[in-house]
N, CA, C and O atoms as a CHARMM CRD file, in Angstrom:
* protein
*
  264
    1    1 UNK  N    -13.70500 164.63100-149.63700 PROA 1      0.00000
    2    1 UNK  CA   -12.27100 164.80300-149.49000 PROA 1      0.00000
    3    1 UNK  C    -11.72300 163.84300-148.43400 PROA 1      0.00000
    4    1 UNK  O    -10.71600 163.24200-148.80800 PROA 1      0.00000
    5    2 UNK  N    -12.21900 163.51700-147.01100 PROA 2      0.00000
    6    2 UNK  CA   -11.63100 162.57700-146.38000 PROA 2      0.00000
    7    2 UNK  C    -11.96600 161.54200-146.73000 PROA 2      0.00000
    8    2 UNK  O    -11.34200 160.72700-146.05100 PROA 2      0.00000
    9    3 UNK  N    -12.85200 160.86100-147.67500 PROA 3      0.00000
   10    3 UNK  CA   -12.94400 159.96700-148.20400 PROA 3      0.00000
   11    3 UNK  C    -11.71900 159.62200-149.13900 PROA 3      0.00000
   12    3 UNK  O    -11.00500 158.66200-148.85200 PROA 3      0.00000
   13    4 UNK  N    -11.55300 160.13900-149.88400 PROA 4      0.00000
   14    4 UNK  CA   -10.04800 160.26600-150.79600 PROA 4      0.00000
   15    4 UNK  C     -9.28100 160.19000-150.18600 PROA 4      0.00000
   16    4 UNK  O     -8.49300 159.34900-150.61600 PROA 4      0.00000
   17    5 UNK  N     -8.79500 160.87300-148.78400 PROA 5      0.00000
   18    5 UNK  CA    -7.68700 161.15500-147.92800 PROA 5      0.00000
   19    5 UNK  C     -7.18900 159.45300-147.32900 PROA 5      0.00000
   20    5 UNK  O     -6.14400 158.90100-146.98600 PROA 5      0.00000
   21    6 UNK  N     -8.50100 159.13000-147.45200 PROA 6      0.00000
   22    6 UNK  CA    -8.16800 157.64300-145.87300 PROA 6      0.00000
   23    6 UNK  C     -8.08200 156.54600-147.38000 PROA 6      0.00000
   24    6 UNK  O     -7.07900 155.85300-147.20700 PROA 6      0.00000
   25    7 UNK  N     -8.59300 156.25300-148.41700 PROA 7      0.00000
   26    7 UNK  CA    -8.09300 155.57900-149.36600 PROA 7      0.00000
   27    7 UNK  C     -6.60600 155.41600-149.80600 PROA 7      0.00000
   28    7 UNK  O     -5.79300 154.51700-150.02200 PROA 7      0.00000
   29    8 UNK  N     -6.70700 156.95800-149.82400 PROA 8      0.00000
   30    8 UNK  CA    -4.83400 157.26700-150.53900 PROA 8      0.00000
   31    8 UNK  C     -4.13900 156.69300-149.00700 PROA 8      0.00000
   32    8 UNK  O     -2.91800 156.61500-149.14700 PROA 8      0.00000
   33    9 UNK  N     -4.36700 156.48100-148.28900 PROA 9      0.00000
   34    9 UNK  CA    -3.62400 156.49100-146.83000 PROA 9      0.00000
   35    9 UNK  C     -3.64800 154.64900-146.78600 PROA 9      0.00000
   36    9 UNK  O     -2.66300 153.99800-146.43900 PROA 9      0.00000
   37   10 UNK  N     -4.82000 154.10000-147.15900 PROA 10     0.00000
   38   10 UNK  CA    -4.68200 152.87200-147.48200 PROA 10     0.00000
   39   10 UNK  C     -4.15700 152.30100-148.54000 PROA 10     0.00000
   40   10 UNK  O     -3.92200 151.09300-148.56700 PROA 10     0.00000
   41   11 UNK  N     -3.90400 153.14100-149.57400 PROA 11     0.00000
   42   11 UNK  CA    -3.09900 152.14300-150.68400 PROA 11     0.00000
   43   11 UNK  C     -1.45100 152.63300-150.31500 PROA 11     0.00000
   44   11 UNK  O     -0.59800 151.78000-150.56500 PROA 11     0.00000
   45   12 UNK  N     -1.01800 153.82600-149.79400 PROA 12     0.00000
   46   12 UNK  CA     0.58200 154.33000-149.29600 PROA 12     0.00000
   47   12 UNK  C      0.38000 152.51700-148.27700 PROA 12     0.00000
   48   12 UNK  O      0.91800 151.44000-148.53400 PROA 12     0.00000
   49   13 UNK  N     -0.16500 152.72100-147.64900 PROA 13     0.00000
   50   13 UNK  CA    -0.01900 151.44400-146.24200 PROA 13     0.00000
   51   13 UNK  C      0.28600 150.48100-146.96000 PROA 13     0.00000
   52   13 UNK  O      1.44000 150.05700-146.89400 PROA 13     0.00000
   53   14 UNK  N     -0.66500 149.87000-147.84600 PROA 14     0.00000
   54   14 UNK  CA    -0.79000 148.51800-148.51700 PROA 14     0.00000
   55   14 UNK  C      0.65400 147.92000-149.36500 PROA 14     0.00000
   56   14 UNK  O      1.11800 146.78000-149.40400 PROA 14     0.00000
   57   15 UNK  N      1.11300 149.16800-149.99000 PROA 15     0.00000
   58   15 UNK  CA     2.22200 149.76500-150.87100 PROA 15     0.00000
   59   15 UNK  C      3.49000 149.35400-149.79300 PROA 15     0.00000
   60   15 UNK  O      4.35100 148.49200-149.97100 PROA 15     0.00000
   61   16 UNK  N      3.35100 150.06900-148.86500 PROA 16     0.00000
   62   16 UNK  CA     4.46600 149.93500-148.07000 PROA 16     0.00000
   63   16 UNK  C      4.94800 148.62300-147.19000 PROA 16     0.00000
   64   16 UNK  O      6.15600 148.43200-147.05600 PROA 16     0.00000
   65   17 UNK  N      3.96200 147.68800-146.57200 PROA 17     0.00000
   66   17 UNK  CA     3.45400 146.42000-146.37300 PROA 17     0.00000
   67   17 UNK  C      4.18200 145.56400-147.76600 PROA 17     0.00000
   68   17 UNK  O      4.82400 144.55300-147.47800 PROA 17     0.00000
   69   18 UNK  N      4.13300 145.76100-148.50700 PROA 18     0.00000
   70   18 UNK  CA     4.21800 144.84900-150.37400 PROA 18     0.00000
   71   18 UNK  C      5.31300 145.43300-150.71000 PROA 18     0.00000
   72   18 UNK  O      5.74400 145.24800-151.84800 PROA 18     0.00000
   73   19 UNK  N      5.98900 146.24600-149.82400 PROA 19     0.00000
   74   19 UNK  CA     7.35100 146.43100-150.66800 PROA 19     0.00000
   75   19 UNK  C      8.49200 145.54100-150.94300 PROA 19     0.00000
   76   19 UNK  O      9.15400 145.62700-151.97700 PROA 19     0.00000
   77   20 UNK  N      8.75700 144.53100-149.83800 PROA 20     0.00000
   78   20 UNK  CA     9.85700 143.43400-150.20800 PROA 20     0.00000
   79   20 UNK  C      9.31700 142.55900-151.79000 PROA 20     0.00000
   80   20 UNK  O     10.00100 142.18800-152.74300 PROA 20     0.00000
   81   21 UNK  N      7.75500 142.44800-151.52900 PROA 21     0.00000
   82   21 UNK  CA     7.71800 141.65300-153.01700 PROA 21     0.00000
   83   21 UNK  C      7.06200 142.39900-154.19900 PROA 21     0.00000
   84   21 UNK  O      6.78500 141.77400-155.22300 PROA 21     0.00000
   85   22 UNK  N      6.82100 143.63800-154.09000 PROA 22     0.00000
   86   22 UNK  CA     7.11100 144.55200-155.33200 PROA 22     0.00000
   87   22 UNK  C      8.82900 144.67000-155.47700 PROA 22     0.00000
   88   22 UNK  O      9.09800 144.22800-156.59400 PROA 22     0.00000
   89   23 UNK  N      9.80900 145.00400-154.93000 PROA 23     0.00000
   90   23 UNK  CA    11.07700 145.23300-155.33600 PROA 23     0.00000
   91   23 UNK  C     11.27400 143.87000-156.19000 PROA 23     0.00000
   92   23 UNK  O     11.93600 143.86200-157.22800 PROA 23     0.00000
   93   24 UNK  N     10.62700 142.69200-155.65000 PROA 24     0.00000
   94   24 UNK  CA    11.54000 141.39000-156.36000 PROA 24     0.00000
   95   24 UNK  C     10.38300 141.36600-157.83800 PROA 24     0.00000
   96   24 UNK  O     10.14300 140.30600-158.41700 PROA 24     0.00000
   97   25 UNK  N      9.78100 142.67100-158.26600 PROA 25     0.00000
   98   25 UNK  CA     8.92100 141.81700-159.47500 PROA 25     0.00000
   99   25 UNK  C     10.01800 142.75000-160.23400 PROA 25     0.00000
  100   25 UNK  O      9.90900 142.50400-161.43500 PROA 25     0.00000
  101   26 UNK  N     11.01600 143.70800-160.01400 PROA 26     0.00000
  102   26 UNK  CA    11.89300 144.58600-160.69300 PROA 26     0.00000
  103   26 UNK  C     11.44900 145.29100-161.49000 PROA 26     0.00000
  104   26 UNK  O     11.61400 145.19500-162.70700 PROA 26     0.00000
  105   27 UNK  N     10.59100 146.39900-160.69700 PROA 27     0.00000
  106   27 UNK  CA    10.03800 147.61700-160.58600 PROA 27     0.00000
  107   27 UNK  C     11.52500 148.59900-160.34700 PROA 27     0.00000
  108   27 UNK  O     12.16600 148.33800-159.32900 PROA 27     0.00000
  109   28 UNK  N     11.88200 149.33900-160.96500 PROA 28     0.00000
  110   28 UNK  CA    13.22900 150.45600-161.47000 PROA 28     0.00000
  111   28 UNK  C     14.21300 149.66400-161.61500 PROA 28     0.00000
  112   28 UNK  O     15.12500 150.00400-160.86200 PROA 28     0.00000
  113   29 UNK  N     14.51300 148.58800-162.34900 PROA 29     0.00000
  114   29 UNK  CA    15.32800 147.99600-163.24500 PROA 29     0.00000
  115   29 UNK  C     14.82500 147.53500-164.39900 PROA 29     0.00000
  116   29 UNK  O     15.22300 146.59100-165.08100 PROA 29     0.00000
  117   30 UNK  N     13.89600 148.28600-164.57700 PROA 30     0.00000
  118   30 UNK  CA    13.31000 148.26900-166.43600 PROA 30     0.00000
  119   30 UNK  C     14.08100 148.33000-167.35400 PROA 30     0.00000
  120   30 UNK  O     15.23900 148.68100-167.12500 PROA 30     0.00000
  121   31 UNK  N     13.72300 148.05200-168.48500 PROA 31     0.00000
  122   31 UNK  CA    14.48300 148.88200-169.32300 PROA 31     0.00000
  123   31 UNK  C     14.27100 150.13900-169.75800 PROA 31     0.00000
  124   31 UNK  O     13.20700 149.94100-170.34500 PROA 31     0.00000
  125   32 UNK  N     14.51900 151.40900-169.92000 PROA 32     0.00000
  126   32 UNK  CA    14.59300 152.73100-170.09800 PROA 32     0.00000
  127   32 UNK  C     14.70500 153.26600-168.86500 PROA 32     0.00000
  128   32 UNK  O     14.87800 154.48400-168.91700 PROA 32     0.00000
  129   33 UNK  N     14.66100 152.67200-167.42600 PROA 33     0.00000
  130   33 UNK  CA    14.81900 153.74800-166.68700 PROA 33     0.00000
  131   33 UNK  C     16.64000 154.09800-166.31500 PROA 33     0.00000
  132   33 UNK  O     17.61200 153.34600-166.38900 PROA 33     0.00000
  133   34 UNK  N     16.55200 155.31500-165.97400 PROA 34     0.00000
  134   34 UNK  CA    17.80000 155.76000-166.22700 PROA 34     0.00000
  135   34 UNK  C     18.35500 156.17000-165.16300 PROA 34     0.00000
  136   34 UNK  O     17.96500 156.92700-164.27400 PROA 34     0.00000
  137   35 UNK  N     19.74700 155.34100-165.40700 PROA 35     0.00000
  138   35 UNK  CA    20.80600 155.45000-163.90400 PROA 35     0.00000
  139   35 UNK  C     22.51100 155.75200-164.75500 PROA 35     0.00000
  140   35 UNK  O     23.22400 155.15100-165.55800 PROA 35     0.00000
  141   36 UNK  N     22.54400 156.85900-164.09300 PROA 36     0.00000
  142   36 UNK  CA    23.75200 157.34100-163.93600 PROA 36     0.00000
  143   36 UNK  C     24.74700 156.96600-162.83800 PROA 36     0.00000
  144   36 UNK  O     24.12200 156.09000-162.24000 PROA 36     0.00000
  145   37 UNK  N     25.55900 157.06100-162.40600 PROA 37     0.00000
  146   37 UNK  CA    26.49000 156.43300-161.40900 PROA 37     0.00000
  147   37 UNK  C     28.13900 156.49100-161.86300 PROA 37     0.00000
  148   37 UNK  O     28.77300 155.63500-162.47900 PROA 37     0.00000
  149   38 UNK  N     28.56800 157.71100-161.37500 PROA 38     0.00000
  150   38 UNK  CA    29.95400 158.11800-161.24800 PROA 38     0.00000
  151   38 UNK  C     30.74400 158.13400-159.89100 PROA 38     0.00000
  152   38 UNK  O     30.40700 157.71100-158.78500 PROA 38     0.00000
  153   39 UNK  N     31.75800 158.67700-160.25900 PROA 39     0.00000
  154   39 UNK  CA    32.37100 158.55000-158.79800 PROA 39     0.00000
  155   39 UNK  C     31.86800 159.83900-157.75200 PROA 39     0.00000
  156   39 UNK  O     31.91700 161.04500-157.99400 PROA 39     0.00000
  157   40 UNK  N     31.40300 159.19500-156.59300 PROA 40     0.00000
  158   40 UNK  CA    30.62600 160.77500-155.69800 PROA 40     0.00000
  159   40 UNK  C     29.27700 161.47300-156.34400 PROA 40     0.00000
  160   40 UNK  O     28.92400 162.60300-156.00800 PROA 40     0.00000
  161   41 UNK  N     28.67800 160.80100-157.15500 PROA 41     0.00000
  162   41 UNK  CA    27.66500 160.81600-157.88700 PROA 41     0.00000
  163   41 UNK  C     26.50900 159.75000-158.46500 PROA 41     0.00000
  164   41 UNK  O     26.75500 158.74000-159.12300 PROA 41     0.00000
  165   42 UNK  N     25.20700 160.22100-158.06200 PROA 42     0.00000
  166   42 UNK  CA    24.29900 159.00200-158.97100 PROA 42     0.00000
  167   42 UNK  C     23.43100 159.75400-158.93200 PROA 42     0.00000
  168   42 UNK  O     23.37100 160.67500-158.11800 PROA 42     0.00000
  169   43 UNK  N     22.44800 159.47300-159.94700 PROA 43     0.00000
  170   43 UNK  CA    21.34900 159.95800-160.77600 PROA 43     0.00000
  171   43 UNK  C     20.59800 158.89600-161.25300 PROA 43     0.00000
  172   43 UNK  O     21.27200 158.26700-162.06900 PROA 43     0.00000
  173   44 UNK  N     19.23000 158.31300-161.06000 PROA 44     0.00000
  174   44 UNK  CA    18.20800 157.48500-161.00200 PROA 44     0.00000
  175   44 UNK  C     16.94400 158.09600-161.16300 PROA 44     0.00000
  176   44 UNK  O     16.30900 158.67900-160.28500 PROA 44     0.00000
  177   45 UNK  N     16.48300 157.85300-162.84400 PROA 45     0.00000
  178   45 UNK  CA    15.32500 158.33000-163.13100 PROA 45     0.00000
  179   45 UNK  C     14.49500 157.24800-163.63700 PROA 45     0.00000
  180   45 UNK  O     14.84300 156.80000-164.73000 PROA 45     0.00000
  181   46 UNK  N     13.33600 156.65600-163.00900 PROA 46     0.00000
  182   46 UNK  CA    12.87700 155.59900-162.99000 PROA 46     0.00000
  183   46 UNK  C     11.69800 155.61900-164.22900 PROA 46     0.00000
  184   46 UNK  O     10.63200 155.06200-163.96900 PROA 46     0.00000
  185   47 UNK  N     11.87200 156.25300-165.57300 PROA 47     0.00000
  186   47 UNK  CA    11.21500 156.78000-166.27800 PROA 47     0.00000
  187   47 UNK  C      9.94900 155.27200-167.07000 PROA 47     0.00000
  188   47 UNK  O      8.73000 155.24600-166.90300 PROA 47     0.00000
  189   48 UNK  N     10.59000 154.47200-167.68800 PROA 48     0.00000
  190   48 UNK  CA     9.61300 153.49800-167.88700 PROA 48     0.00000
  191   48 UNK  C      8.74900 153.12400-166.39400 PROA 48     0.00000
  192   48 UNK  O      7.51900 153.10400-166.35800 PROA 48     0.00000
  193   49 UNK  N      9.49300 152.88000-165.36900 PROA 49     0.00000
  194   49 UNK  CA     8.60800 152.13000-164.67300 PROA 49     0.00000
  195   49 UNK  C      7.75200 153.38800-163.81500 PROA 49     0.00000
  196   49 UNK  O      7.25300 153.00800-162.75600 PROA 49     0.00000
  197   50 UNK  N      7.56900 154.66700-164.13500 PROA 50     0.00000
  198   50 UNK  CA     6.71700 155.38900-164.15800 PROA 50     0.00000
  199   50 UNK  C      5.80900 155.10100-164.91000 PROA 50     0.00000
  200   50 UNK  O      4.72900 155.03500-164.32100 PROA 50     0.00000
  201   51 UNK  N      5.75700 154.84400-166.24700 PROA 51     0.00000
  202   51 UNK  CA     5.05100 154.97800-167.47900 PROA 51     0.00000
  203   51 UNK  C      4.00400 153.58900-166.90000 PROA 51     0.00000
  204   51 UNK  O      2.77300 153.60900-166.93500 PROA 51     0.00000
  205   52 UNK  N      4.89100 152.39100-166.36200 PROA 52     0.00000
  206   52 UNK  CA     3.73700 151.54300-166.16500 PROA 52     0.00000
  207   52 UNK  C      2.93500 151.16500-164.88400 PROA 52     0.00000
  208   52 UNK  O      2.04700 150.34000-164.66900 PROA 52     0.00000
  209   53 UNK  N      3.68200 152.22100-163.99800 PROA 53     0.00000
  210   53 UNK  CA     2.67700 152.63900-162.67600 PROA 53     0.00000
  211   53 UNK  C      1.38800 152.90900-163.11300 PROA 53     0.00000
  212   53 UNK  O      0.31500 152.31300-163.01700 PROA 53     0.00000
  213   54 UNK  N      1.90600 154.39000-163.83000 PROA 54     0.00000
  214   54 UNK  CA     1.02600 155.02000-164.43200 PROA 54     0.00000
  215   54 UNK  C     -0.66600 154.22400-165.07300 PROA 54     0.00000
  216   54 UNK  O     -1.80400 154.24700-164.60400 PROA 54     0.00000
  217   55 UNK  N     -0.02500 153.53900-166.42100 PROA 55     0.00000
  218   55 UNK  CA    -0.94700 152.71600-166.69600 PROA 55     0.00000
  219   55 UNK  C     -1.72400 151.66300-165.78900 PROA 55     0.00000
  220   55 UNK  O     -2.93600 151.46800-165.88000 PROA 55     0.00000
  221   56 UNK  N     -1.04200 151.14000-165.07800 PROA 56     0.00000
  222   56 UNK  CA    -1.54300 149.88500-164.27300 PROA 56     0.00000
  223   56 UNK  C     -2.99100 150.83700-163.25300 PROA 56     0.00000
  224   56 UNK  O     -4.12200 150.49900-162.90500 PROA 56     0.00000
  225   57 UNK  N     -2.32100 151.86900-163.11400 PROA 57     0.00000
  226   57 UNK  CA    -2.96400 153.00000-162.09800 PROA 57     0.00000
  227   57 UNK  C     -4.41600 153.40000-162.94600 PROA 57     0.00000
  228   57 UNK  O     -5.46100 153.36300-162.29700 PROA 57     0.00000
  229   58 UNK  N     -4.45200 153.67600-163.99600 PROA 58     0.00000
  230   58 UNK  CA    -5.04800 154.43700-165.29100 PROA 58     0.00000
  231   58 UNK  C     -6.10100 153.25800-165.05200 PROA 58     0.00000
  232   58 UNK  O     -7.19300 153.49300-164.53500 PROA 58     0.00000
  233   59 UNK  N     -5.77000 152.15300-165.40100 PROA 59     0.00000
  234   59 UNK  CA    -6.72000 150.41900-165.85900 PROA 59     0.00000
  235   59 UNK  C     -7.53300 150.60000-164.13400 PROA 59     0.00000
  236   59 UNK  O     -8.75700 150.50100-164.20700 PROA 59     0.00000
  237   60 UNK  N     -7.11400 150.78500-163.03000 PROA 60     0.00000
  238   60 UNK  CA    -7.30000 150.17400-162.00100 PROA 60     0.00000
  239   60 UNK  C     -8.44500 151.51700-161.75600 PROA 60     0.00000
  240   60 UNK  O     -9.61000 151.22100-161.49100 PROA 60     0.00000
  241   61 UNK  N     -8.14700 152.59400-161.83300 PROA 61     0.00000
  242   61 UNK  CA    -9.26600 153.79300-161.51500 PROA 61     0.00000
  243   61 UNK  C    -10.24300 153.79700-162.41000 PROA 61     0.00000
  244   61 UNK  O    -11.28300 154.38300-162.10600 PROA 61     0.00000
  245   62 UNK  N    -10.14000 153.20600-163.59100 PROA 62     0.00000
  246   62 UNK  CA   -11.35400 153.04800-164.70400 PROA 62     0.00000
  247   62 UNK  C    -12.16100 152.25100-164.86200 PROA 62     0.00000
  248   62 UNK  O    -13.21400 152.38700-165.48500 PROA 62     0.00000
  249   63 UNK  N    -11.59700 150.91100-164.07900 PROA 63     0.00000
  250   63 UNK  CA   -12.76700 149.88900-163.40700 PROA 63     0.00000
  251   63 UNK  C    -13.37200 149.76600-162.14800 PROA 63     0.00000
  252   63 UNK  O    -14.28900 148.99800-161.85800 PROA 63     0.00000
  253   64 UNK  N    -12.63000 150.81700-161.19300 PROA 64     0.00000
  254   64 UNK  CA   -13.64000 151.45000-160.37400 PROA 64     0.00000
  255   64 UNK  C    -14.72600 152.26500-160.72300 PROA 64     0.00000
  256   64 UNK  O    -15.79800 152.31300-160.12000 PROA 64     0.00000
  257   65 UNK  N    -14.46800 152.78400-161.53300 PROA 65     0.00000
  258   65 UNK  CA   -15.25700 153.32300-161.76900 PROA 65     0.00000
  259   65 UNK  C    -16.38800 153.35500-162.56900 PROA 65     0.00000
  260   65 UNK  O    -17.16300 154.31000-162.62400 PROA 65     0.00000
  261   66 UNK  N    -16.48300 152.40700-163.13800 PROA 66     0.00000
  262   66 UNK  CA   -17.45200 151.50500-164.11900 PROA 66     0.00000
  263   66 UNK  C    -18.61700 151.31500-162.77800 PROA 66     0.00000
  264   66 UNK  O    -19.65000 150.66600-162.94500 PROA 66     0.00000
C-alpha cells in the first residue's frame, strides 16, 4: 500500500509540474466534452477527454505490467 501511495504521489507531482504543456496539447477542448455557459452559470463536463485519459492510462498500466 505505501508503495502505491508514493507512486500515485509521484505521477499527481509529475502531472502538476506538466501542466502548462499538457493544457497546450488541448486536453478539455475535445470534441464531445461538454460546456455549458449562461449568464451566472457554467457547466464543464470533460467527457471525451476522460475517455482518453482513461485509455492512455489503461495502455500505460498494461505495459507495466507485462
Amino acid at each position: 500500500m505505501q508503495r502505491v501511495l508514493i507512486i500515485v504521489g509521484v505521477i499527481v507531482l509529475a502531472v502538476g509540474i506538466a501542466w502548462p504543456w499538457i493544457v497546450k496539447l488541448g486536453l478539455g477542448r475535445l470534441p464531445g466534452d461538454i460546456r455549458v455557459e449562461r449568464e451566472g452559470f457554467g457547466f464543464f463536463f470533460p467527457i471525451t477527454t476522460c475517455i482518453v485519459i482513461s485509455v492512455v492510462l489503461t495502455i500505460v498500466l498494461w505495459l507495466f505490467r507485462k
